[in-house]
N, C-alpha and C positions, 0 to 999 in steps of 0.2 A: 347454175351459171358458171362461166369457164373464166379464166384469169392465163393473162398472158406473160409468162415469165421473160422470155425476149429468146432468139434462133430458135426460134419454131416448136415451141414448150410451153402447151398448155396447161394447165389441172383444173379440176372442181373446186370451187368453192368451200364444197363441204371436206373435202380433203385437207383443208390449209388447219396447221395446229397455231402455227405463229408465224408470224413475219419478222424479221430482226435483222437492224443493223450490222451492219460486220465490225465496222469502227469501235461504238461503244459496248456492245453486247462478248464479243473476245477479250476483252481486259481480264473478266471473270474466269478465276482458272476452270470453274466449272464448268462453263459453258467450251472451254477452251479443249477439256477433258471429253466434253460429251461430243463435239464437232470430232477429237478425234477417233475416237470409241467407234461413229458410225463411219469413217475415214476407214478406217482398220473391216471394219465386216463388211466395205462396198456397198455403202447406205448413200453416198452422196454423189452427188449428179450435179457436173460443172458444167454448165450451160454459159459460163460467160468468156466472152472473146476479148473480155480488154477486164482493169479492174474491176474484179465485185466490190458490192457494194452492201449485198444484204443476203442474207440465206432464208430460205422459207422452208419450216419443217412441215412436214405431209403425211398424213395415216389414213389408212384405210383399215376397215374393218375387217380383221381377220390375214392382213398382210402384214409386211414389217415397215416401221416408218421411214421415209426418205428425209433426205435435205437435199436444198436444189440451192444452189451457188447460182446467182445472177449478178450482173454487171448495173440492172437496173433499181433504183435507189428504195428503200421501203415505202416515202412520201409517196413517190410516185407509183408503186404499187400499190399501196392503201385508196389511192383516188381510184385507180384502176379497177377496186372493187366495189366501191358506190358508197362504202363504210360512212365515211366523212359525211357525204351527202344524205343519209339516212337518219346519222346523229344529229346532223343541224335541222331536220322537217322534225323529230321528236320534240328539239326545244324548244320551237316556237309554239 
């Protein structure tokens, strides 16, 4: 299954490591370190045309991992993958 990051930026599924806020997840210098780590080696891919909102890490087997910079927010990512909808048919 493919997931639409927004201006014409697909990926698999099976690609995605994480999804994450930009808001709360940068606070952590760690994460602040590793956004710029993959910044520096040209790992990330800025796809968005107005504020992002959330970055999505990506690996593939035997490549190096990306980060995709998007404008569009993680919730709405997350629905975008069926996630939410999958964990609420388990509960019931």
């Amino acid at each position: 299954m493919l997931l639409h990051l927004g201006k014409n930026t697909i990926i698999n599924f099976s690609d995605i490591v994480g999804i994450f806020d930009l808001d709360t997840t940068t606070v952590s210098p760690v994460t602040r370190h590793c956004l710029a780590k993959a910044e520096t080696e040209k790992r990330v891919i800025n796809i968005s045309t107005e504020l992002p909102k959330s970055f999505i890490v990506c690996s593939r087997k035997g490549e190096k991992t990306l980060v995709y910079i998007s404008q569009i927010s993680p919730a709405t990512l997350l629905k975008r993958t069926g996630f939410i909808r999958s964990l609420s048919r388990s509960i019931k």
